[in-house]
N, C-alpha and C positions, 0 to 999 in steps of 0.2 A: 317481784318477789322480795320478799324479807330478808336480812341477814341479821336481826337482832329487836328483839322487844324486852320491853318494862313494864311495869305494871305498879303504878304508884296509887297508892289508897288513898281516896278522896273520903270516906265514910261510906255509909251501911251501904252494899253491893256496886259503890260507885268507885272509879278509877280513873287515872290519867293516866293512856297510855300512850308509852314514848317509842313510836317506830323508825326503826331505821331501814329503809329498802335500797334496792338497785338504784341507786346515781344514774340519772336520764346525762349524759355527757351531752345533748345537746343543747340543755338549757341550762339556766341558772338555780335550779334545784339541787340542795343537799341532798333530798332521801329522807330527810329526819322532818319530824310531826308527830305533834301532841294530839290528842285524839280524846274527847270522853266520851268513857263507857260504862254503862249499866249492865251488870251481870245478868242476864235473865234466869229463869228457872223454868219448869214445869209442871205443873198440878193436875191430877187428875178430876174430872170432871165430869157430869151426862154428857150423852152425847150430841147433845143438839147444842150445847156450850161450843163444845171440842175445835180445833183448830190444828190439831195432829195428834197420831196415834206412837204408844209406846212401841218399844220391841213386840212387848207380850200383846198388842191389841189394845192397849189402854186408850180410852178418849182423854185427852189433853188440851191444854191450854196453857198458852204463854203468860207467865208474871214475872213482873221487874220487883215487885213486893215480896220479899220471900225472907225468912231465916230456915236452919238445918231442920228446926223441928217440924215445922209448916207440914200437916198431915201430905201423903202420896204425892211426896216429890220427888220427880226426874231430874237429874243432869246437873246439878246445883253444883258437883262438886269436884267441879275442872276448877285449875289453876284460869286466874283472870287474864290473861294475859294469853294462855293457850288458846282456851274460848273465843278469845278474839278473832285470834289468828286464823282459827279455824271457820270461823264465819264470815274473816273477809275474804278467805283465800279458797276454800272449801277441798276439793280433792288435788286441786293444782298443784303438784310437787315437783315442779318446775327450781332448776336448783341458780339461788342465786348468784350475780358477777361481782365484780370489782371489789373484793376483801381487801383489807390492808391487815395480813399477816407477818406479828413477829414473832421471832422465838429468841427467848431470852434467859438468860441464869444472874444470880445476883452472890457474889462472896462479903461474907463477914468476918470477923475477928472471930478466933476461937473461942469457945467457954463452956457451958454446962450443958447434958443434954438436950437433946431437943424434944422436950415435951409441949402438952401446950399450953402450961402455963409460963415456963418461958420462952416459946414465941408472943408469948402475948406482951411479956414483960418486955421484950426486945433489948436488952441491956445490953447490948456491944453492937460496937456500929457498923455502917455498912462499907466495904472497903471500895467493891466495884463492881456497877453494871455493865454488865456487855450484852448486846441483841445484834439480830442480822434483822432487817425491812423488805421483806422479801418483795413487795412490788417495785421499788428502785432498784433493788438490790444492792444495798447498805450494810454493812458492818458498823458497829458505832461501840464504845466503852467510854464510861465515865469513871476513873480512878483515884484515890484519894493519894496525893502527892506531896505530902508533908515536906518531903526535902529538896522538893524543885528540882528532880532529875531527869523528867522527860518534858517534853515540848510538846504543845499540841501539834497533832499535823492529821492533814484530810487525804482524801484517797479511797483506795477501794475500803480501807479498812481506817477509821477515824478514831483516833487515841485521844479523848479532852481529860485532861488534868485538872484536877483541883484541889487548894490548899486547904479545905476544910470540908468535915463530912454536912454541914451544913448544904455546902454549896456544891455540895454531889447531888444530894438529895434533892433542895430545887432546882440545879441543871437538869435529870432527869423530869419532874414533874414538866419545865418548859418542854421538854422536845417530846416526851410522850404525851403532851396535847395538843403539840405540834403534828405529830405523827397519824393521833387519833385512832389506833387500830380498834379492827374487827373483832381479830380474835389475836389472846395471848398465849402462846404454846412454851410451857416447861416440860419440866423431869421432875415431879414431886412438888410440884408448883403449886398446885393446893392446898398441900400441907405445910409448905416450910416459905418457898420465894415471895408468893404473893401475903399472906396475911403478915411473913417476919416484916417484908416492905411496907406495908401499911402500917401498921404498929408503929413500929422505926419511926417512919418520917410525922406520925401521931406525935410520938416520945419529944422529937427531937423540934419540928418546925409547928405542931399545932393539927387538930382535927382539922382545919379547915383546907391546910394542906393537902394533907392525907386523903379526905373525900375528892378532891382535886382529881386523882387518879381515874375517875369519872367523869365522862364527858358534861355530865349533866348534876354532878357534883353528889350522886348518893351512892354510901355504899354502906350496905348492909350487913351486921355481924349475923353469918345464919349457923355457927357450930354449934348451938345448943340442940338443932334439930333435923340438921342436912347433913348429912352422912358423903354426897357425893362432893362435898367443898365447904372451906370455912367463912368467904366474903362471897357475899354475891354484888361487883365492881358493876354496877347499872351501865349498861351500854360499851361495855366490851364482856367480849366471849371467853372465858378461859379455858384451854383445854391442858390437861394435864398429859402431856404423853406417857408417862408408866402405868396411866390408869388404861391410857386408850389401849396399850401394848396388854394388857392383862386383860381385858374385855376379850381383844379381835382377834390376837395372835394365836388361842385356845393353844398354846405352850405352857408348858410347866417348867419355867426357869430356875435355876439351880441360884440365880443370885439377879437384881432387881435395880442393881445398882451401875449406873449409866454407863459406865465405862465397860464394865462387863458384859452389855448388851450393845453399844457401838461395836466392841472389838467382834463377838459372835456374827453381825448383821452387817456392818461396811465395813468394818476391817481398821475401823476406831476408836482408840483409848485416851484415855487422859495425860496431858502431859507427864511424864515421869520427873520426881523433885528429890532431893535428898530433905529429911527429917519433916515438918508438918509447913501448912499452908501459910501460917504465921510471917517463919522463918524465910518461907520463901518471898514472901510482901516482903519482907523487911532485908534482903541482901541480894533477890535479884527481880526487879520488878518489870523488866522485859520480860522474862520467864512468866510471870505470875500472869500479863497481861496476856499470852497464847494462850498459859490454862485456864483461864474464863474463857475467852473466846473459842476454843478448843471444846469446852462444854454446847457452847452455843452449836458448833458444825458439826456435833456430832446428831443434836439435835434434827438438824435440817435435812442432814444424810439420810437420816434414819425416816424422815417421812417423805423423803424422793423416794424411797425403798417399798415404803410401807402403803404412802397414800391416805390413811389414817385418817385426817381433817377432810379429805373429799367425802370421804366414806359417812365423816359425821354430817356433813354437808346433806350426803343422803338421804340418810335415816330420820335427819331433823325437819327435812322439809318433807315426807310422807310423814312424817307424824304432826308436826305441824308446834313443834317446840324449839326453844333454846339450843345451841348446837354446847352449848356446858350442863345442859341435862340428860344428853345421851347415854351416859353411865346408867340410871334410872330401868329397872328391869321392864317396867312394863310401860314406860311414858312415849314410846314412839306405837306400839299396836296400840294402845288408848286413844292417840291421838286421830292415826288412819285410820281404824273402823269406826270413830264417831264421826270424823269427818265423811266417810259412804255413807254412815246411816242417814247421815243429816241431807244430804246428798238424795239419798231417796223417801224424804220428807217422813224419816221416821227418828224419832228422839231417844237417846241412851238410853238407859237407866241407869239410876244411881247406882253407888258400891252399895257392897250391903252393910248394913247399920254393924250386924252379927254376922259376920264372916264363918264358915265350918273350919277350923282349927285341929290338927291331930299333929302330935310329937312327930311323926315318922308317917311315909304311905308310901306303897310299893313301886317300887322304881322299875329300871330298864330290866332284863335279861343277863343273868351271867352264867356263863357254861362253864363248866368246870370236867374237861378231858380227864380220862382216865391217863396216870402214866404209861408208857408202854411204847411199843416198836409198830406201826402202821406200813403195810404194801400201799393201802389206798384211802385218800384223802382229797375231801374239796370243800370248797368255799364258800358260803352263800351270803348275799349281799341284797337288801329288801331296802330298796330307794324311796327314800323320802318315808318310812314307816307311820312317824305318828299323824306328820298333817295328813296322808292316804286313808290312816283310824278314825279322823276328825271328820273327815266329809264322806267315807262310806257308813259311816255308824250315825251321822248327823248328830254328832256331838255340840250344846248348848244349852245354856240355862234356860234358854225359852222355849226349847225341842225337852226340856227332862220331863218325865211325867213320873219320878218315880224308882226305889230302888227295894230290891229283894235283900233282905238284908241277913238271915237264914245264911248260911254253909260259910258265910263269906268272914267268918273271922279269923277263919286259915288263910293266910296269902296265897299258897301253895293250892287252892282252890279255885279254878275261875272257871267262871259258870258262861254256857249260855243255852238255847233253845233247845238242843240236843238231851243236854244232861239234866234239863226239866221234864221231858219228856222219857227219861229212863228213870223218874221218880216215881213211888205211888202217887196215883191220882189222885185220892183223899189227903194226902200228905196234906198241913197246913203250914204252909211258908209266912214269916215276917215281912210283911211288906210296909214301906215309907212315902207317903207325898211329898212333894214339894215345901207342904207348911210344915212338912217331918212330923209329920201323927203317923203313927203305926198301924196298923191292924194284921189279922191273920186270916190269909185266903187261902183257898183248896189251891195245890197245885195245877187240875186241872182247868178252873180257874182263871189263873193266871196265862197260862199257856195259849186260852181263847180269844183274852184280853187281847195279847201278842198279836195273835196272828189277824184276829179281824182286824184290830187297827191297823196293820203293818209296822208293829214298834221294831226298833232294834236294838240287841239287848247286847250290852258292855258286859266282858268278863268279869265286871264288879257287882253283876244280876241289877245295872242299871239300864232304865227302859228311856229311850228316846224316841219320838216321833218323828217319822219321815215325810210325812203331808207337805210340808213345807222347809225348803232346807233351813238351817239354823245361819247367822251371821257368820257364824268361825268358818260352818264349811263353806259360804260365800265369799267369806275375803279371801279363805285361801286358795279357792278355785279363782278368783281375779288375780291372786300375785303369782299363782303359777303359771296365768297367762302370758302376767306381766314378764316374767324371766326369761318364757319362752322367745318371744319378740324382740324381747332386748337383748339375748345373747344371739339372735339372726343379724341383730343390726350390727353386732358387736363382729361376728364371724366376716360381715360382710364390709366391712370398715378394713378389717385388716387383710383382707384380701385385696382387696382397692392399693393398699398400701399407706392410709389414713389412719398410723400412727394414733394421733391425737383423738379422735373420733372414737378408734379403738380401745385408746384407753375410758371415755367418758360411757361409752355401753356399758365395757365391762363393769364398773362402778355402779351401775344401776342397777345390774342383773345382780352383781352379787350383796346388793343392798337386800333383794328380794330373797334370796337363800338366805341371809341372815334372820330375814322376817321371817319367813316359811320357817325356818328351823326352830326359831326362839320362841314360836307364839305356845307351842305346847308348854315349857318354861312359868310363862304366864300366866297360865291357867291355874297354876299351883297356890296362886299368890293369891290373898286375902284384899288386896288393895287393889287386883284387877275387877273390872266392875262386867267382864265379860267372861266371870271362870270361878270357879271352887275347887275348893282338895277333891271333891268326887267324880268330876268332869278329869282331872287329870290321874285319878287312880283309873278311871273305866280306859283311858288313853295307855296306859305303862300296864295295865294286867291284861288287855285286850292284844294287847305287843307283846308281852310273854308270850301269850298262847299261840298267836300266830308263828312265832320265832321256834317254838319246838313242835307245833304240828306242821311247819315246813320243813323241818328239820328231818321230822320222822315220815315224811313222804320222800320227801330226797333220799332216803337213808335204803328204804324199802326199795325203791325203783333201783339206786345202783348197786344194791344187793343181785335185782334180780339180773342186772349187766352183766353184773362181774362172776357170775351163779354163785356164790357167797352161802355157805351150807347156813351160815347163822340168822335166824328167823328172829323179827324183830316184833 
């Protein structure tokens, strides 16, 4: 299995891609290989052409020939590099071994905000790296020691000195390609450690340097249009742990700043100094060197705690992407449901060119109690709600056939079979297809439409087809499988008293409640090529309704328990 890809552009749909896999320890193999690759696409076609069919039934065929515009094209518009992965490796989410994980923090001189135009600029130098190597289990700092006060010395914890920032900066460069890691784990590491570092040793020793920080010597400035990081370092992994903490943790932190969240979570803060960081480099540089490394263990702490990088581990290998793209809302369900479809010799479809866009769509349920004094009171709790919506409603863009589009400009409206049928019959509803042309049918009408096909009709009077389940309620009827099985192996590991074992279930299972949970999320998004705002309104208005007509059956029944004069 994978632990890390590149995707270097060769020209029109062509790449060299640079894979890193599991290290065979019994042979003389890195894991590392170049590989070229031609992007394929898909065209629709007759059918006597065809060579596989779309979602919707499309007859297709495979071209290595293609640009975006190329009439009735499929799948063109995966990341190259993803596509790969997913072709060589297809549903296998088998999680890769032997990582070389560090976690690291970097101090500078003090000086002007940090925006980013001066991190870009980098003007003040860097005083000291410190990392821990977690497969040796290494401590290391590289300090600048203008006044020859300390001595290097090795051990659990390695202090190397140097007289000039010059010779900090290529001291690190040797030993972090010495070291070679998988992945690099900060605290705001995206935004500040790694791109100030790059810059820095840019400024100070030369791009050639600086690229250096790559195994394979490229790295890419991507802030003009990656939101989730400002370098993409080819052939290491960055993970930012305050991003991972605000993703997984679903806490709403009162403060984001490390020390703040060591002392809440292991019971660790930042060394304590008198007046600023400067001050303290320059009058006690024992002290200064525990509070970088002090940054580092809190770091470590905090994902012996958390598990965090297993967890991306997870995610990225069912999705079948980078383990520094998991921040990315919808890049691990894009990657496993094209990876099944592909799986069952049927091809994506593209995003849509014209996405459905709207300011605002109706969200979850909020009840709003009367104040007052209650004898009797209960609870209700509806598991797993939306993906339940998804696959009893067979919610999909390839199941829609269609929405009622009449009553429903009131949120506070949600329609279904029932409430068509306590309309006039003659009544003429607005109805929408797929290519969103309108027209106006008899209520009755509609209602015949319904039932002989067997459609099912979303609180947003959107109609879906049941003849055939849809993808979404297919995957999620397979990872609800999947969760099931894995929290059995998980229960039963730790009854055994397999610790270890126990922990690597549980990791999988709740990779799977993340998937289950997030894919409704997704659906919202314009850039999922598996979902629209309509799909996820008939999801969240179909969930109101069920949440207060269960409400108001609970309500009635333990009325009639408790004999309750008040009729509801």
């Amino acid at each position: 299995m994978y632990k890390k890809c590149f995707a270097e552009y060769a020209g029109k749909n062509q790449y060299k891609i640079h894979l890193w896999e599991e290290e065979d320890t019994l042979s003389w193999k890195s894991g590392y290989s170049i590989i070229p690759y031609r992007v394929p696409a898909y065209i629709e076609c007759p059918e006597r052409e065809a060579q596989y069919q779309g979602l919707k039934g499309e007859w297709l065929k495979k071209t290595l020939n293609w640009d975006k515009e190329t009439p009735g094209i499929h799948f063109h518009d995966m990341p190259a590099y993803q596509k790969f992965l997913i072709e060589k490796y297809g549903t296998d989410d088998s999680i890769s071994k032997g990582h070389r994980e560090v976690f690291f923090d970097i101090e500078i001189e003090m000086g002007g905000a940090l925006t980013e135009e001066y991190i870009e600029s980098a003007p003040k130098p860097v005083t000291s790296i410190a990392w821990y190597d977690k497969t040796p289990d290494e401590w290391v700092i590289i300090i600048l020691d203008k006044k020859g006060q300390i001595k290097h010395t090795k051990g659990h914890k390695e202090i190397i000195p140097v007289a000039t920032e010059e010779e900090l900066l290529a001291t690190f460069i040797e030993k972090f390609r010495e070291i070679n890691p998988d992945i690099l784990v900060g605290w705001n590491s995206d935004y500040f450690d790694i791109p100030y570092l790059y810059f820095r040793i840019k400024n100070v020793l030369g791009k050639e340097f600086a690229d250096a920080l790559s195994p394979i010597d490229i790295v890419k400035d991507e802030s003009k249009w990656n939101r989730n990081g400002w370098l993409n370092i080819a052939g290491i992994e960055s993970l930012d742990y305050m991003k991972l903490h605000k993703k997984f943790s679903f806490r709403d932190e009162p403060s984001m700043r490390l020390d703040a969240i060591g002392e809440k979570y292991v019971g660790l803060g930042k060394i304590e100094y008198d007046g600023n960081l400067d001050r303290l480099f320059e009058e006690d540089i024992q002290k200064f060197i525990q509070y970088n490394f002090r940054d580092v263990e809190i770091l470590k702490e905090l994902d012996e705690k958390f598990e965090y990088i297993a967890l991306v581990k997870n995610l990225s290998h069912k999705g079948k992407h980078n383990y520094s793209e998991v921040y990315a809302n919808t890049k691990t369900q894009d990657g496993a449901i094209s990876a099944y479809l592909l799986g069952q010799n049927i091809i994506p479809p593209a995003r849509d060119k014209n996405p459905i866009f709207k300011k605002g769509y109706a969200g979850g349920y909020l009840f709003c109690p009367k104040a007052g004094l209650y004898k009797y009171m209960f609870d209700e709790d509806l598991t797993s709600l939306y993906p339940s919506i998804i696959m009893s409603l067979n919610i999909g863009k390839e199941t829609y056939v269609g929405r009622i589009l009449d009553l429903m400009n009131d949120r506070n409206n949600r329609l279904g079979l029932n409430d068509l049928k306590s309309m006039d019959p003659n009544k003429e509803l607005c109805v929408e297809n797929p290519q969103r042309q309108q027209t106006y049918i008899k209520c009755s009408k509609i209602i015949e439409t319904i039932e002989s096909n067997k459609l099912a009709i979303a609180a947003n009077g959107v109609m879906y087809r049941t003849d055939k389940p849809s993808v979404l309620s297919t995957i999620l009827a397979k990872w609800f499988d999947e969760r099931v099985e894995y929290k059995g192996y998980m229960k039963k590991a730790y009854k055994e008293g397999n610790k270890e074992k126990g922990v690597f279930w549980h990791q999988r299972q709740h990779t799977m409640k993340i998937l289950l949970n997030s894919l409704y999320g997704a659906t919202a998004l314009g850039s999922f090529r598996y979902g629209n705002v309509i799909l996820s309104e008939s999801i969240t208005l179909s969930g109101q309704r069920i949440i207060q007509e269960s409400a108001l059956c609970a309500n009635r029944h333990m009325n009639k328990v408790i004999k309750n004069e008040i009729t509801l």
